[in-house]
N, C-alpha and C positions, 0 to 999 in steps of 0.2 A: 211315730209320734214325735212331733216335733219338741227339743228343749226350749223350755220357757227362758224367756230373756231375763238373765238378772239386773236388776234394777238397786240401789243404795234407795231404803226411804225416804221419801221425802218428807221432812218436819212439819208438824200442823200449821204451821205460821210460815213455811217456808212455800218454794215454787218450785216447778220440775221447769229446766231450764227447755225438754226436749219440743221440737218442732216450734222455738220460739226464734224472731228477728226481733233483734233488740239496738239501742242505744249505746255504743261504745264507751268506757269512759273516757272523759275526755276534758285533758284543764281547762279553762277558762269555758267552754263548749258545753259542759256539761253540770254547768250553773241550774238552777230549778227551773226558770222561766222557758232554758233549752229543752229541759227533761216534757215539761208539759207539754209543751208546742209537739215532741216529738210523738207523746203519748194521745196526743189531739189528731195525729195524721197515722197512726195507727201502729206504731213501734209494741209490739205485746208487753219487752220490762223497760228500764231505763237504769245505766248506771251509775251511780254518782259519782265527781270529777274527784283523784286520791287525794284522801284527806290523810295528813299524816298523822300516827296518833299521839305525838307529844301535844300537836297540838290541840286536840279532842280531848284530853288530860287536863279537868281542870275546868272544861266549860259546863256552864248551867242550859237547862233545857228549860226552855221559856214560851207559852203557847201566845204569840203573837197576836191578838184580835182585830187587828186591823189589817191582817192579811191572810187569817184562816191557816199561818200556817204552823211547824212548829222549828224554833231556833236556837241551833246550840249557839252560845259567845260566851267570851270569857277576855278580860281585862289584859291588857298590855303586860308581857312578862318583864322580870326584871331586869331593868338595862342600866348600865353606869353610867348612860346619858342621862343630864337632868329629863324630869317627867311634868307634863305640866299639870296644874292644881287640882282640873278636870280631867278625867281620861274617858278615853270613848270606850266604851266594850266595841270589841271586834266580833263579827258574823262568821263562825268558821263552816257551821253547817246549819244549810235551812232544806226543810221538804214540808210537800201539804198530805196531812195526814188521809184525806179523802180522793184527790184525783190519783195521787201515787200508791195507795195502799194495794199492799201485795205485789206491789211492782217496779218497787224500788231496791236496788244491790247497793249498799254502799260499798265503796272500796277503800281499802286502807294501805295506806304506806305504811312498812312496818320491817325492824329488823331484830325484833324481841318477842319472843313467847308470852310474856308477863305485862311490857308495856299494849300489847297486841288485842291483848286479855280484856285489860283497863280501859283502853280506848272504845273498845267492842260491846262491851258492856252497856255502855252510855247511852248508843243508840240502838239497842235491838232488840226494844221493843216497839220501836219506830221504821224498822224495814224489812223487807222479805228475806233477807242475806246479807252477809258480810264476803267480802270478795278479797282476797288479795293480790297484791300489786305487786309479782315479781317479774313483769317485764321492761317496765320503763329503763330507756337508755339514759333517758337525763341527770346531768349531774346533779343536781338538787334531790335525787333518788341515791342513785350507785355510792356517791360521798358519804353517805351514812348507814351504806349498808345494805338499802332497800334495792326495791325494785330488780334490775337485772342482776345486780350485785349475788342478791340470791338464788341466780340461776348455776354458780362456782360455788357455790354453797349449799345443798343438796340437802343435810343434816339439821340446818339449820332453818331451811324453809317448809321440814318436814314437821321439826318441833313448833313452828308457828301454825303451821296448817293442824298437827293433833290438839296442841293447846285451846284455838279456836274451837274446833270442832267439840271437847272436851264441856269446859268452862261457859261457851257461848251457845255455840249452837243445839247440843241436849237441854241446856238448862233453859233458853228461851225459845225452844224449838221451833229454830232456821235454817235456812239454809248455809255451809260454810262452802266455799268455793276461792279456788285459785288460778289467775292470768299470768300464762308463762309466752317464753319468745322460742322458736327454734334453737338448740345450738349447733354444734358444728356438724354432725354427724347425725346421720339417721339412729344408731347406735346410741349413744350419748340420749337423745332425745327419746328415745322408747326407755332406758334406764328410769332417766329423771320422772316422767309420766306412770312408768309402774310404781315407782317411789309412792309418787306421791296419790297415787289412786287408793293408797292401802290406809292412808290418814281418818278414813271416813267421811271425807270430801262429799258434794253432792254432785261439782260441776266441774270441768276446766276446759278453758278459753285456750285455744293455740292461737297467737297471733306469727302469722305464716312468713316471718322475716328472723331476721336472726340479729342481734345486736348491734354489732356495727352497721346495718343497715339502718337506712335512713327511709321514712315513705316515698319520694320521688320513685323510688328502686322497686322494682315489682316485685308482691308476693310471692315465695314460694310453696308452692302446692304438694312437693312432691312426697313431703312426708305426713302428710294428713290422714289417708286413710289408715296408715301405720296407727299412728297416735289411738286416730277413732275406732280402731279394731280393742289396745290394750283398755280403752277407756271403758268400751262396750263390756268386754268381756270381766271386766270391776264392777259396771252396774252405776258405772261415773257418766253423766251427761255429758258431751264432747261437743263445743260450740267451736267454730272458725272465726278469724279476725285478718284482713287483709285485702285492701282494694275487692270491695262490695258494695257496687254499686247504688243497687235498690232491691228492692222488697223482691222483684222479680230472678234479679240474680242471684239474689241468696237462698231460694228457694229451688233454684238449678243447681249453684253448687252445693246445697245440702244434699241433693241426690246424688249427685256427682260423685261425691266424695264421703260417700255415706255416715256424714258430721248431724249432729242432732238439732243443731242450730245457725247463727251465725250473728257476728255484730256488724254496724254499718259505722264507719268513723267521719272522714274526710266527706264523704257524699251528705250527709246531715247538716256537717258544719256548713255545707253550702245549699241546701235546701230541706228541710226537714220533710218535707211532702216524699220525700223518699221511701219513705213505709208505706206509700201507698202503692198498689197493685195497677199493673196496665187495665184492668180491666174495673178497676175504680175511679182511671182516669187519670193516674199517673203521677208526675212532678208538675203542680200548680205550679203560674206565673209566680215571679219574686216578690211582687207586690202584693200579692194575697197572704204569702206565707210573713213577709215582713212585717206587715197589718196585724197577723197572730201574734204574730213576736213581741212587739210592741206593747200591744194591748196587755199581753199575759207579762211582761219583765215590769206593766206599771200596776196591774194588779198585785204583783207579790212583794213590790217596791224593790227590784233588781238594782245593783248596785251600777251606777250611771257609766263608771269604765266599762265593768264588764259589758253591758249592753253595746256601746257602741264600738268594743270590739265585735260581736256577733253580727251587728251591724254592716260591719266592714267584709264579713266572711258571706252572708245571705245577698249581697245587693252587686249586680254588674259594675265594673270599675267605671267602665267607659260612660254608666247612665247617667243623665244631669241630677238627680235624686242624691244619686251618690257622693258627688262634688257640694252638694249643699251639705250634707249631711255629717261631712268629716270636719267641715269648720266649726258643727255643734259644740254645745257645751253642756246644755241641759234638755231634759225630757223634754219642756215647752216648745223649742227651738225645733228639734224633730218633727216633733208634731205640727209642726206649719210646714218646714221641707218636706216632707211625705205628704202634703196636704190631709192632715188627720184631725181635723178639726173636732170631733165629735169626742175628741180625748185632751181636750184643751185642760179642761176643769183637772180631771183628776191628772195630769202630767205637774200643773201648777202643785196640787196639793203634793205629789212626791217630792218633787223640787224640793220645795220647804221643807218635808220631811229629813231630806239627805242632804239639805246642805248645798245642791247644785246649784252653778253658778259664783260660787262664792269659792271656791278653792284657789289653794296658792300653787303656785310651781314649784318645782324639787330647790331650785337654787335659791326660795324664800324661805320654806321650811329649812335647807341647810342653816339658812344664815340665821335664822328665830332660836335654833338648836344652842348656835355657837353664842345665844344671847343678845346679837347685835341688830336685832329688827324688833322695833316696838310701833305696833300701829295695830288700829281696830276705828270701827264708824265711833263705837262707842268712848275710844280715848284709850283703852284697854290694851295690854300684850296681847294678839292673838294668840290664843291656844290650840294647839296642832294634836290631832288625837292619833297615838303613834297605833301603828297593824300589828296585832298578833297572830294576824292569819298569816301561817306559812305553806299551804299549800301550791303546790306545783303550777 
C-alpha cells in the first residue's frame, strides 16, 4: 500500500499552487491590466508586481466605481522638499475583486517580521496569498535588505515567512508562500529550502538562476528536482521559475522535473497568449493580444506610462504600429495608431481622468521644485503631485 502524499492545508481562502501555470511577478509587467489580459488567455493565478510594505503601510482601501475595482493609495510621504497646496494620492496597489478573485498572490518586499505583518494585513482579505519576495537581485530590493538579500539571511527570512504564516495567513485563511533564487551550491540550496518548508508555508517558487545572474543567462535546472523532492516530502507546493516558454513547456518541464507548477515571466511580457495551449491554438498575432491590452489598461484606467511601456514589450520593434506608437502621449493618440477606433470615446474619457497629455518633463518639475517656474492655462503655479509609489 502505497504512502499517501503529505500535503500542508490549504487555507479556505487560499489556493493549492499544484498542477497550476501561472503569471510571474513582475515590475512594471505585472500592473492589473497585465494580470487580466494574462488571466483572459488562460494563465490559472497571477502574481502581483512586489509591493514593498512601507509603502502598503499607511494606505486606505478604496472601492473604485468607475472601474469595478478595488485600490489601495495613500498621500505623498514626508519630504523636506516644499509640497504643493494640492497633493495627489498615489495608486500603490489596485486588483478587481471579481475577474482576480481566488487568483491573485500578492507579493511583498519585505525585510521585517512586524512591518511584513502590517503591510499584509491590509490586503488579505483581497487576495488568495501573500507571496514573498526574496529573490530579486535589484538594488532597490537587496539595499534594504529585501529580496535576495534574504537569501544570506536564512534566520531572518524564516521569521518573516513564520510571522506571516502566523498573524496573516491562520487568521485570514491564505495562502503564505515564498520566491527564492538558487545559491551557490546544491548543498546550500536544499539547507535554505528544508528551513524554510518547516515555517508553515504553503508554496515555494525556485527561480532557477542564482543572483548574480542576469536573465540573458540561461536557467539552471540542475538542482530542481532536489528542491522538489525536500518540498514534496514537507507537503510544500514546489513551482519553477526560469526561461518558460508557454503553457506547453511548462507542462513538460513540470513532468520533467517533477516541479508541481511553474511561472512564465519574460514570454508574457512579450505576448500574454502564452497560457494558451497548442492545441487552443497557441500564441495569437500581436495585434489581437495588444487590442486586449489596450482595451483592458482603459477599462481599469491603467496608468498611461505604465501602458506604453507594456506597449513597447507586446509589439514587433521593426512594425510601422510600433513607430507610431512610441511618439504617443496619450490613450487617444494610440487609439488612432492601432487604428482602434471603437475605443475613441472611452480613451478621451481616461485622458481626462489622468491628466494625459498635459504632463511636464523631469527638467520642469525639477525647476517648479526649486520654485523658479510659474505658469498654468489658468495664470496659476502649476501644481506637480509628487509619487509615493516606491515599488520596484
Amino acid at each position: 500500500m502505497e504512502t499517501p502524499v503529505k500535503r500542508v492545508p490549504i487555507p479556505k481562502n487560499g489556493v493549492d499552487y499544484r498542477g497550476k501555470i501561472v503569471l510571474a511577478p513582475m515590475v512594471r509587467s505585472g500592473e492589473l491590466p497585465s494580470r487580466l489580459v494574462a488571466l483572459k488567455y488562460g494563465a490559472d493565478l497571477v502574481w502581483g508586481p512586489e509591493t514593498i510594505d512601507r509603502s502598503m503601510v499607511g494606505t486606505t482601501r478604496k472601492v473604485n466605481l468607475d472601474t469595478s475595482t478595488i485600490d489601495f493609495t495613500r498621500l505623498p510621504s514626508n519630504s523636506s522638499r516644499p509640497q504643493p497646496e494640492v497633493q495627489t494620492e498615489s495608486l500603490i496597489f489596485s486588483t478587481h475583486p471579481v475577474l482576480e478573485h481566488r487568483r491573485l498572490i500578492f507579493q511583498l518586499g519585505t525585510a521585517s517580521p512586524s512591518t511584513a505583518v502590517e503591510a499584509a494585513k491590509l490586503v488579505a482579505r483581497d487576495v488568495a496569498g501573500i507571496d514573498v519576495n526574496a529573490g530579486c537581485p535589484k538594488s532597490f530590493s537587496t539595499a534594504g535588505g529585501m529580496g535576495a538579500a534574504l537569501l544570506q539571511d536564512p534566520e531572518r527570512l524564516r521569521s518573516i515567512l513564520s510571522a506571516l504564516v502566523r498573524d496573516v495567513g491562520q487568521v485570514y485563511e491564505i495562502g503564505i508562500s515564498v520566491k527564492i533564487r538558487l545559491l551557490d551550491t546544491l548543498e546550500r540550496t536544499a539547507s535554505l529550502v528544508r528551513t524554510l518548508c518547516t515555517t508553515g508555508i504553503t508554496g515555494l517558487t525556485i527561480h532557477c538562476r542564482t543572483t548574480p545572474m542576469r536573465p540573458r543567462e540561461r536557467a539552471i535546472r540542475q538542482q530542481l528536482q532536489t528542491v522538489s523532492k525536500i518540498c514534496r516530502e514537507a507537503g510544500v507546493a514546489c513551482l519553477m521559475n526560469g526561461d518558460v516558454g508557454n503553457k506547453d513547456e511548462a507542462l513538460q518541464l513540470m513532468e520533467q522535473y517533477q516541479v508541481d507548477g511553474a511561472m512564465i515571466a519574460t514570454a508574457a511580457e512579450a505576448n500574454f497568449s502564452c497560457f494558451r495551449k497548442s492545441d487552443e491554438g497557441g500564441l495569437l498575432p500581436w495585434k489581437e493580444v495588444v487590442t486586449a491590452y489596450v482595451t483592458t489598461a482603459l477599462e481599469v484606467g491603467n496608468r498611461w506610462g505604465n501602458t506604453k511601456f507594456l506597449l513597447s514589450q507586446l509589439m514587433p520593434g521593426k512594425s510601422e504600429a510600433f513607430q507610431r506608437v512610441v511618439s504617443c502621449s496619450t490613450y487617444q493618440e494610440v487609439c488612432r495608431a492601432l487604428e482602434l477606433s471603437h475605443l475613441d470615446a472611452l480613451a478621451m474619457s481616461v485622458d481626462q481622468k489622468l491628466g494625459n497629455g498635459n504632463r511636464l518633463t523631469k527638467a520642469m518639475k525639477k525647476k517648479m521644485r526649486r520654485g523658479t517656474v510659474k505658469a498654468a492655462a489658468t495664470g496659476n503655479q502649476l501644481q506637480v503631485p509628487n509619487s509615493a509609489d516606491v515599488r520596484g
